[in-house]
DRENKOL-235101 format. One record per residue: x, y, z of N, C-alpha, C, O, CB in turn; residue number from 1. Coordinates in Angstrom, 1 decimal. Atoms other than C-alpha are relative to their C-alpha. Last residue first. Glycine has a CB too. Example, Ala and Ser with C-alpha at 12.3 -4.5 7.8 and 13.67 -1.06 7.14 Angstrom:
# DRENKOL-235101
+--------+--------+--------+--------+--------+--------+--------+--------+--------+--------+--------+--------+--------+--------+--------+-----+
|     nx |     ny |     nz |    cax |    cay |    caz |     cx |     cy |     cz |     ox |     oy |     oz |    cbx |    cby |    cbz | num |
+--------+--------+--------+--------+--------+--------+--------+--------+--------+--------+--------+--------+--------+--------+--------+-----+
|   -0.9 |   -1.1 |    0.0 |   13.7 |   -1.1 |    7.1 |   -0.8 |    1.1 |    0.8 |   -0.3 |    2.2 |    0.9 |    0.4 |    0.5 |   -1.4 |   2 |
|    0.9 |   -1.2 |    0.0 |   12.3 |   -4.5 |    7.8 |    0.9 |    1.2 |    0.0 |    1.9 |    1.2 |    0.7 |   -1.0 |    0.0 |    1.2 |   1 |
+--------+--------+--------+--------+--------+--------+--------+--------+--------+--------+--------+--------+--------+--------+--------+-----+
END
This chain:
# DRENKOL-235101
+--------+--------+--------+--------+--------+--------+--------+--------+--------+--------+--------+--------+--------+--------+--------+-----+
|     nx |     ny |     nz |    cax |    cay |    caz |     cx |     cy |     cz |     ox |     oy |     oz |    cbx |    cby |    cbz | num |
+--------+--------+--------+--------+--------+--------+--------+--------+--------+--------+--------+--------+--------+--------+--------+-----+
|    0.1 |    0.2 |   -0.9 |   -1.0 |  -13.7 |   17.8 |   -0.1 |   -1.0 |    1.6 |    0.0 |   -0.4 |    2.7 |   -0.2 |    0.5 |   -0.3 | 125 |
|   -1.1 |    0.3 |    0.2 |   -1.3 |  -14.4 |   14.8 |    0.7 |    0.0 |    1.4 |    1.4 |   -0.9 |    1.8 |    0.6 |    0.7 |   -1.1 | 124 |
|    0.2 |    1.3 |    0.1 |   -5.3 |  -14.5 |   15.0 |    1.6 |   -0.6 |    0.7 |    1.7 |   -1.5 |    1.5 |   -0.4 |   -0.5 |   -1.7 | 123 |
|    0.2 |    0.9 |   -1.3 |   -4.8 |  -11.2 |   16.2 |   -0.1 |   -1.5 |   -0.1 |    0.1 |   -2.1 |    0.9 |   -1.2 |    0.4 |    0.8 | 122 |
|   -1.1 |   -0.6 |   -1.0 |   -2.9 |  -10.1 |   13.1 |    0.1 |   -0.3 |    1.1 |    1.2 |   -0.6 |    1.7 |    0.0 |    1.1 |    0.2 | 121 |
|   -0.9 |    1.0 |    0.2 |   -5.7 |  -12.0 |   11.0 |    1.6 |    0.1 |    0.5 |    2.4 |   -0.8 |    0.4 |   -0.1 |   -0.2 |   -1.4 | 120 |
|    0.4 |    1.5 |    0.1 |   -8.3 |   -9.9 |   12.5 |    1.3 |   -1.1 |    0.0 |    1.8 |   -1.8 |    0.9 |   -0.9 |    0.0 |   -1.4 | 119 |
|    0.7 |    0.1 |   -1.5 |   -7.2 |   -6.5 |   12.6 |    0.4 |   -1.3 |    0.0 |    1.5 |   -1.8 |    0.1 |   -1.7 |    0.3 |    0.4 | 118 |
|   -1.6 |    0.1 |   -0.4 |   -5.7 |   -7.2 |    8.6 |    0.3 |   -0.3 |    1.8 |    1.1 |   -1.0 |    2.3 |    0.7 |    1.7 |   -0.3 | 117 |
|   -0.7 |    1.3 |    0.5 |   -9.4 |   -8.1 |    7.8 |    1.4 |    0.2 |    0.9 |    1.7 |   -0.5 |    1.9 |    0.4 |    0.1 |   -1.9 | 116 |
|    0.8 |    1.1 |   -0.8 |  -11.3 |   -5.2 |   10.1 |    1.1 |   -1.7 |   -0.6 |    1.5 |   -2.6 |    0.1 |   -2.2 |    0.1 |   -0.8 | 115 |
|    0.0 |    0.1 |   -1.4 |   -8.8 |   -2.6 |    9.0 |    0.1 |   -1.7 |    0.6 |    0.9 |   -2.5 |    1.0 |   -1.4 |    0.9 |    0.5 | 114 |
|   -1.5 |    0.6 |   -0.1 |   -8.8 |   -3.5 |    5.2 |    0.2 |   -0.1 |    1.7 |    0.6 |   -1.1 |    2.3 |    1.3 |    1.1 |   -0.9 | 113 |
|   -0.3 |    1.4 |   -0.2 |  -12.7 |   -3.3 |    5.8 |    1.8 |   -0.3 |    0.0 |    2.2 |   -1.3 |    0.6 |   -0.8 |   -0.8 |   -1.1 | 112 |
|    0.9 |    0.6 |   -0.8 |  -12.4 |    0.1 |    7.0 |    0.2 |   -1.1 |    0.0 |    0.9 |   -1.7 |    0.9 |   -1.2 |    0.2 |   -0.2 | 111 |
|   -0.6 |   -0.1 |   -1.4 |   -9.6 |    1.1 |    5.0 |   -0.8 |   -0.9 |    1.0 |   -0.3 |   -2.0 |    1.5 |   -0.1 |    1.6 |    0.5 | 110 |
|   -0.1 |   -1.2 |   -0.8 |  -12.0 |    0.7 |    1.9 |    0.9 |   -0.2 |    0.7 |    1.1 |   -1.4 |    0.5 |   -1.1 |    0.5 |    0.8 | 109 |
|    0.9 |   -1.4 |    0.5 |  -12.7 |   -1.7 |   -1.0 |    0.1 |    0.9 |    0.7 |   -0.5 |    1.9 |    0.3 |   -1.4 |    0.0 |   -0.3 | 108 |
|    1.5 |   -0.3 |   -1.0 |  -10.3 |   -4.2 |    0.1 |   -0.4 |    1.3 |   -0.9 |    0.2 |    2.1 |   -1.7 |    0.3 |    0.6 |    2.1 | 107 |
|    1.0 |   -0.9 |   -0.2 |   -7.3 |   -6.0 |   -1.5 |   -1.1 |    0.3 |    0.2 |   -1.9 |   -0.7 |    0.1 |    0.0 |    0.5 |   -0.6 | 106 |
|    1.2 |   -0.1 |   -1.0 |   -4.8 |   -8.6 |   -0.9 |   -0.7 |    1.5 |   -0.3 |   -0.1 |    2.4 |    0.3 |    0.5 |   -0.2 |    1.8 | 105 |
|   -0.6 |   -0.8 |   -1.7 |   -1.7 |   -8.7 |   -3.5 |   -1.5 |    0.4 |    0.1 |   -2.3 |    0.9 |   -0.8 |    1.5 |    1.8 |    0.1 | 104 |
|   -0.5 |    0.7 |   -1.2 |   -1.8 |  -11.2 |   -6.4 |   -0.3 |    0.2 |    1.4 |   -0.3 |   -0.5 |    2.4 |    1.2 |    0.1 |    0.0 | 103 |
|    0.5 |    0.8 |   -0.4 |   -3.9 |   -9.2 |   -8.5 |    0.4 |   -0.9 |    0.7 |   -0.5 |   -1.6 |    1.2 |   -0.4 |   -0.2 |   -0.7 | 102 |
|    1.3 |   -0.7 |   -1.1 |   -1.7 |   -6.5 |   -8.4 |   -0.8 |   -0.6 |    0.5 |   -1.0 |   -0.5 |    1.7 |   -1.1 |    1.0 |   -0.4 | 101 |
|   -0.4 |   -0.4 |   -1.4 |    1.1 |   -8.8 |   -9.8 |   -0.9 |    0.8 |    1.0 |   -1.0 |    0.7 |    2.2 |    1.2 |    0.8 |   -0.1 | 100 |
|    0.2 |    1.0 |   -0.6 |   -1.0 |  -10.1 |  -12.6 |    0.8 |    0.2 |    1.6 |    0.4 |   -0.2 |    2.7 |    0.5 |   -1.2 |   -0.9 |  99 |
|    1.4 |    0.1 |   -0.3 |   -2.0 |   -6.1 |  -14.0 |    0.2 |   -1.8 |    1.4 |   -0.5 |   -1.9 |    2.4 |   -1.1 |   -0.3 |   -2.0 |  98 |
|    0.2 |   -0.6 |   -1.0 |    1.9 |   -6.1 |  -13.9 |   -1.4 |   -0.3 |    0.9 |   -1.5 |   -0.6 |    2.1 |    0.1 |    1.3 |   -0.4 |  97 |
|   -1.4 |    0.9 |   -0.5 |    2.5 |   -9.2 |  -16.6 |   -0.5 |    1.1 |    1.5 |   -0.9 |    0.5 |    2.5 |    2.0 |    0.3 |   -1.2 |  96 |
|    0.2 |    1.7 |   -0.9 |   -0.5 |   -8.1 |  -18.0 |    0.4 |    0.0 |    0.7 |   -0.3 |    0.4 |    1.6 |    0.4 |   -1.4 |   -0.3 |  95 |
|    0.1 |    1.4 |    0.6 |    0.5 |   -4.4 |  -18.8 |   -0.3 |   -0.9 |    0.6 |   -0.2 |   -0.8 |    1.8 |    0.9 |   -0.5 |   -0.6 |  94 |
|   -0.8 |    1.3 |   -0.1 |   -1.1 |   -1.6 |  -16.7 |    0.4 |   -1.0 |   -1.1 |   -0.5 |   -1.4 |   -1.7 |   -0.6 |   -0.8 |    0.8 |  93 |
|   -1.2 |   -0.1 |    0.9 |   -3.3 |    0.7 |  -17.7 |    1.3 |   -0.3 |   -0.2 |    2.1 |   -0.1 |   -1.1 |    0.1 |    0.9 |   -0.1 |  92 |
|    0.4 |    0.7 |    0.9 |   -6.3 |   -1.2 |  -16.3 |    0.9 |    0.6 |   -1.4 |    0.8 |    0.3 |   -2.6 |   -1.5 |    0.1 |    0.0 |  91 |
|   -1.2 |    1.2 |    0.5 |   -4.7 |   -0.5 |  -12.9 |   -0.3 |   -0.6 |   -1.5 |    0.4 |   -1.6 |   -1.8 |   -0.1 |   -1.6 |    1.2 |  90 |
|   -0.9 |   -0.8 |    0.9 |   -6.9 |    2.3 |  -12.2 |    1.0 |   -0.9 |   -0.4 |    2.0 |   -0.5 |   -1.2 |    0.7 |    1.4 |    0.7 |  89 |
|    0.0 |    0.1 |    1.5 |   -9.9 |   -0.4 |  -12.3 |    1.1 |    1.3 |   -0.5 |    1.3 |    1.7 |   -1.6 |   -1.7 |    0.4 |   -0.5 |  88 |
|   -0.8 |    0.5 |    0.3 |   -8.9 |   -1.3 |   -8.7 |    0.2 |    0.6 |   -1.5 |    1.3 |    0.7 |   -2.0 |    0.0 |   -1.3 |    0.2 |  87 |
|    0.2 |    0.5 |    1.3 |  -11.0 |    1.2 |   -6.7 |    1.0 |   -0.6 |   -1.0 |    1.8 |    0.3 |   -1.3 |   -0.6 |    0.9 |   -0.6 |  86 |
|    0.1 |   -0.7 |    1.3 |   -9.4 |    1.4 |   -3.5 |   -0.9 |   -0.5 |   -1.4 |   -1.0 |   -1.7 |   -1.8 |    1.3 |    0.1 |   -0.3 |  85 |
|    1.7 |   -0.2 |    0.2 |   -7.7 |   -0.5 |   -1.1 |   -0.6 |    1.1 |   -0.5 |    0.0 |    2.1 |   -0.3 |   -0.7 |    0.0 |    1.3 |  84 |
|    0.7 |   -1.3 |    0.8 |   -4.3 |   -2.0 |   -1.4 |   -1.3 |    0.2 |    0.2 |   -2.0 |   -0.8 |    0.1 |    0.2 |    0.0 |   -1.5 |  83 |
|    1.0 |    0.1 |    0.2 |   -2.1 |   -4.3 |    0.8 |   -0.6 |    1.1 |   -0.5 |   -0.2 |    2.2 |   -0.1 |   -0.5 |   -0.5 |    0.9 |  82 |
|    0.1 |   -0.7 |    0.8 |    1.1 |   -4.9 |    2.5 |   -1.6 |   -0.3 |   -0.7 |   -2.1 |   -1.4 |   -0.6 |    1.2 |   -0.1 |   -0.9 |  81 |
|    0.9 |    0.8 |    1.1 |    2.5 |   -7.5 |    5.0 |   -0.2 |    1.8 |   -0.4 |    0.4 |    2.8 |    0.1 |   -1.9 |   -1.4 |    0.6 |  80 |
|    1.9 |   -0.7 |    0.2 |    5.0 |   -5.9 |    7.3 |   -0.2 |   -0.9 |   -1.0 |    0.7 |   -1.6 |   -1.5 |   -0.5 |    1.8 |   -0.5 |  79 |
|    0.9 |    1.2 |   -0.2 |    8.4 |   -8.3 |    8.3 |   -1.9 |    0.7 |    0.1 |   -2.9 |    0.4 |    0.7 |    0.7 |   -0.9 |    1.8 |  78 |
|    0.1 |   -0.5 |   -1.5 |   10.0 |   -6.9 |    5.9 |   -0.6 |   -1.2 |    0.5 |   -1.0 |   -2.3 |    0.0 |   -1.0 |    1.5 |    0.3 |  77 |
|   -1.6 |   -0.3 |   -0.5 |   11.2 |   -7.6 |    2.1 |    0.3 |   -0.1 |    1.8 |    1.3 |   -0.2 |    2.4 |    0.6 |    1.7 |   -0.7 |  76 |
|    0.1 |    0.8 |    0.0 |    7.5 |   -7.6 |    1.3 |    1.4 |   -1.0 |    0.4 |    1.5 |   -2.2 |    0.8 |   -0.6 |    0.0 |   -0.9 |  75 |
|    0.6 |    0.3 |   -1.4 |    7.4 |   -4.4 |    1.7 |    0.1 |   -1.6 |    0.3 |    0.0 |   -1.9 |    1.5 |   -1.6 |    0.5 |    0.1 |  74 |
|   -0.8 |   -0.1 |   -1.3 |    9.7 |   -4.0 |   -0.9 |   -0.9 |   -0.1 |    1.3 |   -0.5 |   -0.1 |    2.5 |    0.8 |    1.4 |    0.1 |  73 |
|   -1.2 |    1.0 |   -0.3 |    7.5 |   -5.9 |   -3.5 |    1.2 |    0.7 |    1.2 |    1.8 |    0.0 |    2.0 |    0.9 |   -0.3 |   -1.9 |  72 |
|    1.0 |    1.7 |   -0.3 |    4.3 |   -4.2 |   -2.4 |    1.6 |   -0.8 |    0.2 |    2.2 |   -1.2 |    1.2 |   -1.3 |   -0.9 |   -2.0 |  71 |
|   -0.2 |   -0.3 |   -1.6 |    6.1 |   -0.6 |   -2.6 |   -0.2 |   -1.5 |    0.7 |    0.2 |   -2.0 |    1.8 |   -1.3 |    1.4 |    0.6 |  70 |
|   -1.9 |   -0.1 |   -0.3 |    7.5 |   -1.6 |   -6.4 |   -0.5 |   -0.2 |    1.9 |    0.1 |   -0.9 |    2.7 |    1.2 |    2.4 |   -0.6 |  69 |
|    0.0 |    1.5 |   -0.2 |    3.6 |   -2.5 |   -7.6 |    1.5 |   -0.3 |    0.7 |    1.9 |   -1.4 |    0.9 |   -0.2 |   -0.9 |   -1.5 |  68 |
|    1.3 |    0.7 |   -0.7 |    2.2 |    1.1 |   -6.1 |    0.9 |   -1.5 |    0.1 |    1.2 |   -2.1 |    1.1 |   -1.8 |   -0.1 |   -1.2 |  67 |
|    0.0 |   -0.3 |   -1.6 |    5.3 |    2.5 |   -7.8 |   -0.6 |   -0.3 |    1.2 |    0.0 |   -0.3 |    2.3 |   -0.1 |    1.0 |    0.2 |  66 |
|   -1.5 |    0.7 |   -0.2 |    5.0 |    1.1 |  -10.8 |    0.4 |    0.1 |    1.4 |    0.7 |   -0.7 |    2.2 |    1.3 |    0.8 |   -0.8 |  65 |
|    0.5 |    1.4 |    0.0 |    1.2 |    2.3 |  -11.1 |    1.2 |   -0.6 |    1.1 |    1.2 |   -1.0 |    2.2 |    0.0 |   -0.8 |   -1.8 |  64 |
|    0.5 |   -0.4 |   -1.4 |    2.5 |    6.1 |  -10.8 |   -0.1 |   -1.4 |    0.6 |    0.2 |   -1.6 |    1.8 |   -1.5 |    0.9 |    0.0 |  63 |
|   -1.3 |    0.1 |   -1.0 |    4.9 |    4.8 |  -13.5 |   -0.6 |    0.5 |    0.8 |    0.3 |    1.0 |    1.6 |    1.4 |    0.7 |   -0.2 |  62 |
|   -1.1 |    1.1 |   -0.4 |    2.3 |    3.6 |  -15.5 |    0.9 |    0.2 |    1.1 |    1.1 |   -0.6 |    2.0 |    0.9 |   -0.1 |   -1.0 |  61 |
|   -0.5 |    0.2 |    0.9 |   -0.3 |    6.7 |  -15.0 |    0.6 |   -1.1 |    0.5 |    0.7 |   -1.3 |    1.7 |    0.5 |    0.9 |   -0.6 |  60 |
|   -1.6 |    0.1 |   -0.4 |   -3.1 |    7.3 |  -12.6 |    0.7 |   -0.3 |   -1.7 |    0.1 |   -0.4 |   -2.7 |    0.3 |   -1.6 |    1.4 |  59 |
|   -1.3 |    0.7 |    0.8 |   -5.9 |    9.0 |  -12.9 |    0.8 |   -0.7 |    0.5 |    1.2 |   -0.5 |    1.7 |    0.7 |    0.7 |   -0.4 |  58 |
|    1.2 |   -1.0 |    1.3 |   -9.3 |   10.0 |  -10.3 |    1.1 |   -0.7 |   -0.8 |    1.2 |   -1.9 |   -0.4 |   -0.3 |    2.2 |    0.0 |  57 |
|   -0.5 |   -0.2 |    1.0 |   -7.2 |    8.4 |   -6.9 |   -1.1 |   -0.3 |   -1.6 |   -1.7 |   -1.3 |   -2.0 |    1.4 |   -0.8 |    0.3 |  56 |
|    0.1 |   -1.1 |    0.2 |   -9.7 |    8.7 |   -3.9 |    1.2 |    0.7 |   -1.7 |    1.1 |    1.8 |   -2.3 |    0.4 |    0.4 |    1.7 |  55 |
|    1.1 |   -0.3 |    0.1 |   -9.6 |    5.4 |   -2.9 |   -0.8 |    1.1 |   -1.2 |   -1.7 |    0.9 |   -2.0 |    0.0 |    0.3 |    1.2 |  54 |
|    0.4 |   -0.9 |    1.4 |   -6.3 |    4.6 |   -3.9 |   -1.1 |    0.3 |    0.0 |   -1.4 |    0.5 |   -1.1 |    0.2 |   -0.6 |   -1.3 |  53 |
|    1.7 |   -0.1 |    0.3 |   -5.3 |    3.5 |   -0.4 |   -0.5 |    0.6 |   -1.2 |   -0.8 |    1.8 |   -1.0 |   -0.7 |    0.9 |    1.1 |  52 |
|    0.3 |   -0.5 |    0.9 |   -2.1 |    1.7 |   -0.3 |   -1.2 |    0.4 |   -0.2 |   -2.0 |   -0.3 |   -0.8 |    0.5 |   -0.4 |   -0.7 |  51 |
|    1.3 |    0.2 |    0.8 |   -1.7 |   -0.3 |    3.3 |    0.0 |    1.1 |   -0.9 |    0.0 |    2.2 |   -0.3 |   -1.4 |   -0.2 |    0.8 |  50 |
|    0.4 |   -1.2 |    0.9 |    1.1 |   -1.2 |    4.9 |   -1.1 |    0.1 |   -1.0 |   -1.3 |   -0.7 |   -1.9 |    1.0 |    0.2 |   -0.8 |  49 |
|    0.7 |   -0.1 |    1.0 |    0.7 |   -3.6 |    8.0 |    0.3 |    0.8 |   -1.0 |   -0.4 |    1.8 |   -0.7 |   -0.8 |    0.2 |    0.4 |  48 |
|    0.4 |    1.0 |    0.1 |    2.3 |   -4.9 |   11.1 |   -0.5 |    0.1 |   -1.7 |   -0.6 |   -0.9 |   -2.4 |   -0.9 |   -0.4 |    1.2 |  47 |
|    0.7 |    0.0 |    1.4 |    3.8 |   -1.8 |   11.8 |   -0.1 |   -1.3 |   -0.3 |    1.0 |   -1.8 |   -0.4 |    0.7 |    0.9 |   -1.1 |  46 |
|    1.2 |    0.3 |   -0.5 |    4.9 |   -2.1 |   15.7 |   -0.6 |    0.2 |   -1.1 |   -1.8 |    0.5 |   -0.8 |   -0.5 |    0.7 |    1.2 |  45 |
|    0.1 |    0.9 |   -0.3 |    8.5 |   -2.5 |   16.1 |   -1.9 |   -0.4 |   -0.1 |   -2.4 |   -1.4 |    0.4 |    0.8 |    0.0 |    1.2 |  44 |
|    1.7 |    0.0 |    0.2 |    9.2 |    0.7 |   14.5 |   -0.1 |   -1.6 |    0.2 |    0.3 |   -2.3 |   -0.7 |   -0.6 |    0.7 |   -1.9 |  43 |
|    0.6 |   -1.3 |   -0.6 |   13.1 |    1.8 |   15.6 |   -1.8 |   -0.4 |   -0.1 |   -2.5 |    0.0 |    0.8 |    0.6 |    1.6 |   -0.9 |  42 |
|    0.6 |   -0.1 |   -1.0 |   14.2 |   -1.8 |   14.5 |   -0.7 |    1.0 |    0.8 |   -1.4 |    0.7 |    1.7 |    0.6 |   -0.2 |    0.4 |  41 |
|   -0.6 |   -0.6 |   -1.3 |   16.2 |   -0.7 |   11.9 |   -0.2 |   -0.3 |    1.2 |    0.7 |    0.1 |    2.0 |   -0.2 |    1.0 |    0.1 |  40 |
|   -1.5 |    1.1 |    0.3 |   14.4 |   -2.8 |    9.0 |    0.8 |    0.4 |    1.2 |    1.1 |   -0.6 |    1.9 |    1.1 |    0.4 |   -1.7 |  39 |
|    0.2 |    1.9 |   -0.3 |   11.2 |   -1.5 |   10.3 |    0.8 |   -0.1 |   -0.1 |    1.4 |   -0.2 |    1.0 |   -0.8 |   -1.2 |   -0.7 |  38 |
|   -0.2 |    0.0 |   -1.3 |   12.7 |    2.5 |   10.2 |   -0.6 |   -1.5 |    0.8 |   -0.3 |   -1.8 |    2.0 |   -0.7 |    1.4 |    0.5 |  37 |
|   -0.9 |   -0.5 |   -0.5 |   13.7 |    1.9 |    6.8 |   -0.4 |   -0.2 |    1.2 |    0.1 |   -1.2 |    1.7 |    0.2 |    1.2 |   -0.4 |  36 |
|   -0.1 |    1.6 |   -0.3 |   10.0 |    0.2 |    5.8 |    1.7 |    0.5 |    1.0 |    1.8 |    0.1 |    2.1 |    0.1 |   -1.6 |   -1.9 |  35 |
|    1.2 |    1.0 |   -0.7 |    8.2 |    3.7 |    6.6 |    1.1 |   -1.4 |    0.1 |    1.3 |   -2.0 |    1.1 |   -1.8 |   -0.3 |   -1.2 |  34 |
|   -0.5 |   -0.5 |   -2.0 |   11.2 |    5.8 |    5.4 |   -0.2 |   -1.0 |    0.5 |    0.6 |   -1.9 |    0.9 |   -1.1 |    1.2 |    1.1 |  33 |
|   -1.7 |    0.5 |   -0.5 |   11.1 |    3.4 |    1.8 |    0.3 |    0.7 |    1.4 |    1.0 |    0.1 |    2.3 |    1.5 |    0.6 |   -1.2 |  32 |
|   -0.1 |    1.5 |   -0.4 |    7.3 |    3.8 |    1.8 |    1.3 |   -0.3 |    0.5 |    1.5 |   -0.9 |    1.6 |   -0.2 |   -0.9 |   -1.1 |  31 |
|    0.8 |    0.3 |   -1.1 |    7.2 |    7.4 |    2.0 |    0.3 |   -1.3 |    0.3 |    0.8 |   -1.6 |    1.4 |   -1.4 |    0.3 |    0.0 |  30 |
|   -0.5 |   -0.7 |   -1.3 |   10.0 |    8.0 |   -0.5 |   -0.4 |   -0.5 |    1.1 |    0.3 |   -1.1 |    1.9 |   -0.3 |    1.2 |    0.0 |  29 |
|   -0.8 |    0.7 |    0.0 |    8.1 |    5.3 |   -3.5 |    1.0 |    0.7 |    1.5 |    1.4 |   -0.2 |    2.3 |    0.4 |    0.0 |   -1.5 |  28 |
|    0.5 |    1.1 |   -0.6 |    5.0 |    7.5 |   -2.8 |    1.0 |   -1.3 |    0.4 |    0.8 |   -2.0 |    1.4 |   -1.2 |   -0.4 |   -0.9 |  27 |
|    0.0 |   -0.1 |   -1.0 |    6.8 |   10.2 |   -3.6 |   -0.7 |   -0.7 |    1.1 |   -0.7 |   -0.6 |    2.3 |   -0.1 |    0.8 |   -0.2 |  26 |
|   -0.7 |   -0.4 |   -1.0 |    7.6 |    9.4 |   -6.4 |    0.7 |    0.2 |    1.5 |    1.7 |    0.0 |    2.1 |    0.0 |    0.4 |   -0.3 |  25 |
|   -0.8 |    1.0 |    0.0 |    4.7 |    8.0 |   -7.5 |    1.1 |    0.1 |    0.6 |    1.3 |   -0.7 |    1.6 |    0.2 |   -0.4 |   -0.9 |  24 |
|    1.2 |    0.3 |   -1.5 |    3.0 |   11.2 |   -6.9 |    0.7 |   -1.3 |    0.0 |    1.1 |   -1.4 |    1.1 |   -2.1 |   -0.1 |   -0.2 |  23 |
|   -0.3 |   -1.4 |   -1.3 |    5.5 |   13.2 |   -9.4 |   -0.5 |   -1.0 |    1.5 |    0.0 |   -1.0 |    2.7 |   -1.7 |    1.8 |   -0.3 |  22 |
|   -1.4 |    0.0 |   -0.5 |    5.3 |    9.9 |  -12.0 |    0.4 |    0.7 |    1.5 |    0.9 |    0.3 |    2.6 |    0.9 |    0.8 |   -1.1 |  21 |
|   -1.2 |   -0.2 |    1.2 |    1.9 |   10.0 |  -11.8 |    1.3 |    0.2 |    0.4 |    1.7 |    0.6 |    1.6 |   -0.3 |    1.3 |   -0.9 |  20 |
|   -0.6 |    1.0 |   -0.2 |   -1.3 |    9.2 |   -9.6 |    0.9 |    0.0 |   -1.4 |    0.5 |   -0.5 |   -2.4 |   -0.8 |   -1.1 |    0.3 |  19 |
|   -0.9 |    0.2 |    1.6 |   -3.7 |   11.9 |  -10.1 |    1.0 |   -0.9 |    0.4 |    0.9 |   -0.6 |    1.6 |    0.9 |    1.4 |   -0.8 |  18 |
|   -0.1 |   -0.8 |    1.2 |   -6.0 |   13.0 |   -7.4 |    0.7 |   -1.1 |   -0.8 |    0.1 |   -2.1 |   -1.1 |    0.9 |    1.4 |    0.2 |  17 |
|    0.7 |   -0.5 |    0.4 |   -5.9 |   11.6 |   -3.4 |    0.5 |    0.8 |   -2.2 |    1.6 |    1.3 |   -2.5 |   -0.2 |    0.9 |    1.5 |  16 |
|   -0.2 |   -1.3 |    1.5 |   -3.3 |    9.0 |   -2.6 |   -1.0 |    0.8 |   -0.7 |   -1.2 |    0.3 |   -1.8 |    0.5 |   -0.6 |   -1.3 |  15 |
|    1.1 |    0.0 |    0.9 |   -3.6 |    7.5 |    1.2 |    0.3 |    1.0 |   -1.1 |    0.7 |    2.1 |   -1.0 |   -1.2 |    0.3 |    0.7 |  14 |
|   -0.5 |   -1.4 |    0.7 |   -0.6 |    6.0 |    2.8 |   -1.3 |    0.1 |   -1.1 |   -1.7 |   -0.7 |   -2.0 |    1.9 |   -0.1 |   -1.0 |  13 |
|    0.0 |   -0.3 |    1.5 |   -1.8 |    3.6 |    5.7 |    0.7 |    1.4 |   -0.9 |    1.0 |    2.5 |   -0.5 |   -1.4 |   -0.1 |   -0.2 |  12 |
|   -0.2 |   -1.3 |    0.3 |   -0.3 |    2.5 |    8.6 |   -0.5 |    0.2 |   -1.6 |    0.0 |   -0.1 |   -2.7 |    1.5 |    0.3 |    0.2 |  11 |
|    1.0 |    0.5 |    1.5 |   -2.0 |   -1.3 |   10.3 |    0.5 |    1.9 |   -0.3 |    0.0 |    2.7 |    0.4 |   -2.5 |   -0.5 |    0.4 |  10 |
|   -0.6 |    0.8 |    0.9 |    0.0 |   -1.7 |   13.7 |   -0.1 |    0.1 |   -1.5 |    0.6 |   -0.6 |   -2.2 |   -0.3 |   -1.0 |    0.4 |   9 |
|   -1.1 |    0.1 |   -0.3 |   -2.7 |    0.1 |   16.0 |    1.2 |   -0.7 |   -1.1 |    0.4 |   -1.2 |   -1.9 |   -0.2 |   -0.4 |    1.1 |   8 |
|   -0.1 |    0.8 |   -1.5 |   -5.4 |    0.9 |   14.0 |    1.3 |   -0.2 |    0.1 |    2.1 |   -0.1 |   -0.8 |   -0.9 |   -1.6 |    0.1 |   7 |
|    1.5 |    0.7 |   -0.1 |   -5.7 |    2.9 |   10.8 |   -0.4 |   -0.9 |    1.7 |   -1.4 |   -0.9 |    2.4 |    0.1 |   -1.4 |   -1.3 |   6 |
|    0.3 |    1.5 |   -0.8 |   -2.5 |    4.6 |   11.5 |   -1.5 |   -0.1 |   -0.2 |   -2.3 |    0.7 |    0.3 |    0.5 |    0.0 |    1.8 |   5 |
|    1.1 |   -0.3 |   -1.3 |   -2.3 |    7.9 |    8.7 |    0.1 |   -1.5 |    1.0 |    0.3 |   -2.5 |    0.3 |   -2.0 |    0.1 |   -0.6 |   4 |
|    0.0 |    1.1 |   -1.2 |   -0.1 |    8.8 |    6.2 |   -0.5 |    0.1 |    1.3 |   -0.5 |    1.0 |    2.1 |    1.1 |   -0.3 |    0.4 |   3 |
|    0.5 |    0.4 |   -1.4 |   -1.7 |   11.0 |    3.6 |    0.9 |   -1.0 |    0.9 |    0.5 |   -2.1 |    0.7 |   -1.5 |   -0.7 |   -0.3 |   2 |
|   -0.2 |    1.3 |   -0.7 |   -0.7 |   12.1 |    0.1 |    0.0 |    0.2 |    1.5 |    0.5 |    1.2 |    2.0 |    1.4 |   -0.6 |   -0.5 |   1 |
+--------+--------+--------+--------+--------+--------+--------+--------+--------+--------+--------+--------+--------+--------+--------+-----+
END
């Protein structure tokens, strides 16, 4: 796992391989720092979280869970959230989950999540 700034404001966590409990885990950590130091005030300048599953080959449920857990606490903030990636690892999902992914904004790369999030950040502005 990766954290990287895509552009200013916009942080992504990227998940290469397998997506399972282990990686979930730790994906559920990263996020909670990341929103931690928003809720605190110390990070005044993350406008964005972004989940990149590009690169993720498996995943399991509770790797899933963790993807759909980081969404709902981010959402808790004042970041937005967002996934990019191939979606079809979510097809081991139940419904009820599968309908929460599909709720939340996704892109086929960074790139365009960039260019979207960019965008509608300066709009807000």
């Amino acid at each position: 796992m990766v954290i990287s700034t895509v552009e200013p404001g916009i942080h992504a966590i990227s998940i290469e391989g397998k997506l399972d409990a282990d990686a979930g885990l730790r994906l559920r950590r990263l996020v909670a720092a990341r929103l931690t130091l928003i809720r605190s005030g110390r990070d005044l300048t993350t406008r964005c979280l972004v989940i990149d599953l590009g690169l993720v080959d498996r995943a399991t449920s509770l790797g899933l869970e963790a993807v759909i857990q980081a969404g709902r606490d981010t959402s808790r903030t004042s970041a937005s959230f967002a996934l990019t990636g191939d979606q079809t690892v979510f097809g081991v999902l139940p419904r009820e989950d599968r309908a929460v992914i599909s709720a939340l904004p996704c892109y086929s790369s960074l790139a365009e999540a960039a260019q979207a999030l960019g965008a509608s950040s300066r709009r807000l502005s």
